[in-house]
C-alpha positions in Angstrom: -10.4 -13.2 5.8 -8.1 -14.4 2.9 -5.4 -15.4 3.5 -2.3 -15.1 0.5 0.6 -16.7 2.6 3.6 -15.1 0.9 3.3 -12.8 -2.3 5.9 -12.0 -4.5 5.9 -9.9 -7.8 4.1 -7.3 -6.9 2.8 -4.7 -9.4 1.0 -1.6 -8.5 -1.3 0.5 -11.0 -3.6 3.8 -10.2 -6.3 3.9 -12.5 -10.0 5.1 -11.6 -9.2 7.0 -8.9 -8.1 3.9 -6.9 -5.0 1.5 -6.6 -4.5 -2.2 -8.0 -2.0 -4.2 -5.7 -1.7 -7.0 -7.2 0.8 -10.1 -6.3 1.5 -13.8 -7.0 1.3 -16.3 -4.0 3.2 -18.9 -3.7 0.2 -21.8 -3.5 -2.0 -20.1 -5.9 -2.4 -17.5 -8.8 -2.2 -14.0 -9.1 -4.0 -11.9 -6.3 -5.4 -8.4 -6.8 -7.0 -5.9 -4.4 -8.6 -2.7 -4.8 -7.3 -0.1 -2.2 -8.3 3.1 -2.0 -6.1 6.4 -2.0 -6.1 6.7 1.5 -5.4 3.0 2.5 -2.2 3.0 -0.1 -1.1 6.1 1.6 -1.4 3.8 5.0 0.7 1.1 3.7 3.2 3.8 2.5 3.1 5.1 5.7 3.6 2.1 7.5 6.6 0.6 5.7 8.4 4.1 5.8 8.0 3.7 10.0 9.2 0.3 9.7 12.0 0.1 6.9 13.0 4.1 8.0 12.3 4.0 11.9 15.3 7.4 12.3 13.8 8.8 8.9 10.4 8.1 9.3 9.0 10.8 11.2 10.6 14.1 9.1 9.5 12.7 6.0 5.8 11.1 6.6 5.0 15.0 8.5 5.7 16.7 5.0 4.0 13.9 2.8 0.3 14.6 1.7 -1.6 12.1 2.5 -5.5 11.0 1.6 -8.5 11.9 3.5 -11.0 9.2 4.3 -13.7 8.4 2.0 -16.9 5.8 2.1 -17.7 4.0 -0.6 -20.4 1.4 -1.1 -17.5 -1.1 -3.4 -17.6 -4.0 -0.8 -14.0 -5.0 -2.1 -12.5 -2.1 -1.8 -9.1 -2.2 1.0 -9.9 1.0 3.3 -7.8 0.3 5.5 -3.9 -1.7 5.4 -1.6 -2.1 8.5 1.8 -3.9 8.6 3.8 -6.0 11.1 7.1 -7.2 11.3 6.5 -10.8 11.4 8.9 -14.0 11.7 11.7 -15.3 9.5 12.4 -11.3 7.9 8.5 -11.5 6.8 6.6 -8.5 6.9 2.2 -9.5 7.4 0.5 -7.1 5.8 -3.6 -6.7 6.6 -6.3 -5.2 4.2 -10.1 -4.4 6.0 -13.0 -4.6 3.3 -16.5 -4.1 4.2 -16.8 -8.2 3.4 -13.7 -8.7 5.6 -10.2 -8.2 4.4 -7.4 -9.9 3.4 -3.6 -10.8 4.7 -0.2 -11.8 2.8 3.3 -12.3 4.0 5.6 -10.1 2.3 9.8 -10.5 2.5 11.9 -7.6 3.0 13.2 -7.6 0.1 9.6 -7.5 -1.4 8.6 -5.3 1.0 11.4 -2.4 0.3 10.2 -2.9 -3.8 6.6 -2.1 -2.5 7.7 1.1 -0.2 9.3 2.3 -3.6 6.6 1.3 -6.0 4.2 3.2 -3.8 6.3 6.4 -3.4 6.5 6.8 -6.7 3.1 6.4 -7.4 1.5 8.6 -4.6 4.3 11.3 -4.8 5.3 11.3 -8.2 6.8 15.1 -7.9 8.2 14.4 -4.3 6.7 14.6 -0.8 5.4 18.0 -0.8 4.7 18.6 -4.4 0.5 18.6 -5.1 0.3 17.8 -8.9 1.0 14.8 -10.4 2.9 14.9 -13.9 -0.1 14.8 -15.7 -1.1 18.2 -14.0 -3.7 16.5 -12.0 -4.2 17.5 -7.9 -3.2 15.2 -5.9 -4.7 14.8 -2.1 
């Protein structure tokens, strides 16, 4: 498993059907991994249950979310979980078919990631299903 330690910066780009986290760790250079739709509507889902715990569950029950689909990319994240973790860091988890992946995010960091991703996956709100662009969106 790679581990990041803590990741700041985060940027978060769609393009080819899948999602490009990608961060800068504090011992090293910039990080990037692959997740598909469905594990960046897991992470979504996730930090709305832990930054929202009284909001979480009306608002992730209307939210669309992504079915699962196999792939043979061996990089690709299909899966993400978060934890709260120690000393207000969040440990976020990526599974791979190679292994997977882990980085420390603070909660500030964390709350810019929930947002980043929101907008991304519902960019016409929690129940709409097209995109701006007019495209469907699972």
């Amino acid at each position: 498993m790679k581990d990041y330690g803590v990741v700041t910066d985060f940027q978060l780009e769609f393009r080819d059907g899948v999602f490009n986290l990608s961060g800068i760790p504090h011992q090293g250079n910039l990080c990037v991994q692959v997740l598909s739709r469905r594990a960046a509507h897991l992470l979504w889902y996730a930090l709305t249950q832990h930054l929202f715990p009284s909001d979480a569950p009306p608002i992730t029950s209307i939210a669309g979310t992504a079915p699962l689909s196999l792939t043979d990319h061996p990089d690709l994240t299909s899966h993400v979980d978060v934890r709260p973790g120690r000393d207000e860091l969040y440990e976020v988890r990526g599974v791979t078919r190679t292994g997977g992946w882990r980085m420390l995010v603070s909660s500030a960091d964390v709350q810019w990631l929930w947002a980043t991703l929101d907008v991304t996956l519902y960019p016409v709100g929690w129940e709409g299903r097209e995109s701006r662009s007019g495209a469907a969106y699972a």
